[in-house]
C-alpha positions in Angstrom: -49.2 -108.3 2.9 -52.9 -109.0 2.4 -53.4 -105.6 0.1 -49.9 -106.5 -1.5 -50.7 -110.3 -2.6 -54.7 -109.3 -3.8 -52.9 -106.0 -6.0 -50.6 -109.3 -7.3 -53.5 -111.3 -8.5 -55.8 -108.6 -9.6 -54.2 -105.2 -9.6 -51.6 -105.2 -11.4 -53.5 -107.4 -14.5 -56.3 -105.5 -14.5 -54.4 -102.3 -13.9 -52.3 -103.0 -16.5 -55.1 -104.2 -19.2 -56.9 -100.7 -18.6 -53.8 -99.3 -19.4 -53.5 -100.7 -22.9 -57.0 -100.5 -23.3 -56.3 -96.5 -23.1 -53.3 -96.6 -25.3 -55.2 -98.1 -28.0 -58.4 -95.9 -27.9 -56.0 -93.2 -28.0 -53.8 -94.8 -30.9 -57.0 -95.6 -33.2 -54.5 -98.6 -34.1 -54.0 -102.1 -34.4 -50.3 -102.5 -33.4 -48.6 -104.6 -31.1 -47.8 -101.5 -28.8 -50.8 -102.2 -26.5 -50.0 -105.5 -26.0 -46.1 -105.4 -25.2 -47.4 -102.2 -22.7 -49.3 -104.9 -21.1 -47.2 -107.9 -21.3 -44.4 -106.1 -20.5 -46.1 -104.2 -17.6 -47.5 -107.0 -15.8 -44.1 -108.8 -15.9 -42.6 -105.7 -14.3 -45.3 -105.0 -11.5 -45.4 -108.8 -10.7 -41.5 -108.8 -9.9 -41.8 -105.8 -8.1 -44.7 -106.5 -6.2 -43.1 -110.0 -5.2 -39.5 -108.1 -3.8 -41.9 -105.8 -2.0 -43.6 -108.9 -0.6 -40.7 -111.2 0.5 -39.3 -107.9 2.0 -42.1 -107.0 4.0 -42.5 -111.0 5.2 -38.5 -110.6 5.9 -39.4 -107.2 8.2 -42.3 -109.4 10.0 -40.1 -112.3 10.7 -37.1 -110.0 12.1 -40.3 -108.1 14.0 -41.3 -110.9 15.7 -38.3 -113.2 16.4 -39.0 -115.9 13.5 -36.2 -115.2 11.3 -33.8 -117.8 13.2 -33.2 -120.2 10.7 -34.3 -123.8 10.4 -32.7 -126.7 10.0 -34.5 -128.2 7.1 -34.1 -132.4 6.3 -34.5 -133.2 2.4 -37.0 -135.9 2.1 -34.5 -138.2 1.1 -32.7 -138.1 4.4 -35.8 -138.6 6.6 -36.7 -141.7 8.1 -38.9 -144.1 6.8 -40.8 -144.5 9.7 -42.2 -140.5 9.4 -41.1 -140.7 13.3 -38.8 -137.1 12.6 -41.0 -135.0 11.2 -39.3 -131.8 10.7 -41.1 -129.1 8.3 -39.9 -125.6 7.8 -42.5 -123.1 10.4 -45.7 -122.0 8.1 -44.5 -118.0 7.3 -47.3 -115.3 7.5 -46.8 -114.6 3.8 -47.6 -118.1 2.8 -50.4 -118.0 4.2 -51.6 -114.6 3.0 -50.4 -116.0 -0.6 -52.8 -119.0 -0.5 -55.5 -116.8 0.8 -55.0 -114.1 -1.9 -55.0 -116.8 -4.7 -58.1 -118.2 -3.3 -60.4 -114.6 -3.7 -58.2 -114.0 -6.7 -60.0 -117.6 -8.4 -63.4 -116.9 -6.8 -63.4 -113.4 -8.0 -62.3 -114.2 -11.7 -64.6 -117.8 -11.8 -67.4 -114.6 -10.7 -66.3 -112.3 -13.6 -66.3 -115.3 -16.2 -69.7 -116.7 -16.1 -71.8 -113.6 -14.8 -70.1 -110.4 -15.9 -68.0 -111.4 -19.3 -70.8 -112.2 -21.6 -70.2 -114.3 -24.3 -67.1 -113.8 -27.5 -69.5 -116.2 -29.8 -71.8 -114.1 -32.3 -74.8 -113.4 -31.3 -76.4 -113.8 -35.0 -79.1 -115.9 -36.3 -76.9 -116.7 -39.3 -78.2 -119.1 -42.2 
């Protein structure tokens, strides 16, 4: 789940951006081609990867007896007191999920101010 929701975040975007990057050097043109490739393939690997995931979380729970379900109470119905607190159990893959986003934003924050350089020009203009 861990190497499944980091390949969500990163993988598949950056995966996918080398990708077009290719097509276009090999092109030598400025079409939209590239960009639909990516577009289109990150839309595709993200919905993929995410079946894969609730799948695999589905597997776990069935593995190890938390797949009974739950009686959840809409907020609306719950007392006003908060004496019956009842929350749906924390699932493995939520917390993988939050983790993942977590390196995903460190990682690209990283990239943006150390590695990226800057798009402004760099002349002294006058």
């Amino acid at each position: 789940m861990a190497l499944g929701s980091v390949m969500l975040w990163l993988g598949a975007p950056i995966g996918w951006l080398y990708i077009g990057s290719q097509v276009q050097a090999k092109s030598y043109s400025d079409g939209f081609t590239p960009y639909l490739l990516v577009i289109g393939g990150i839309a595709v690997s993200v919905v993929v990867l995410t079946k894969a995931l609730s799948a695999l979380s589905r597997a776990y729970d069935r593995a190890s007896g938390q797949d009974e379900p739950v009686r959840v109470r809409p907020p609306w119905h719950r007392s006003m007191r908060g004496d019956d607190d009842h929350r749906p159990p924390k699932k493995v893959l939520d917390v993988v999920m939050v983790i993942s986003v977590v390196i995903a934003v460190v990682a690209m924050t990283i990239w943006f101010f150390f590695f990226a350089g800057s798009s402004l020009p760099s002349g002294t203009g006058s």
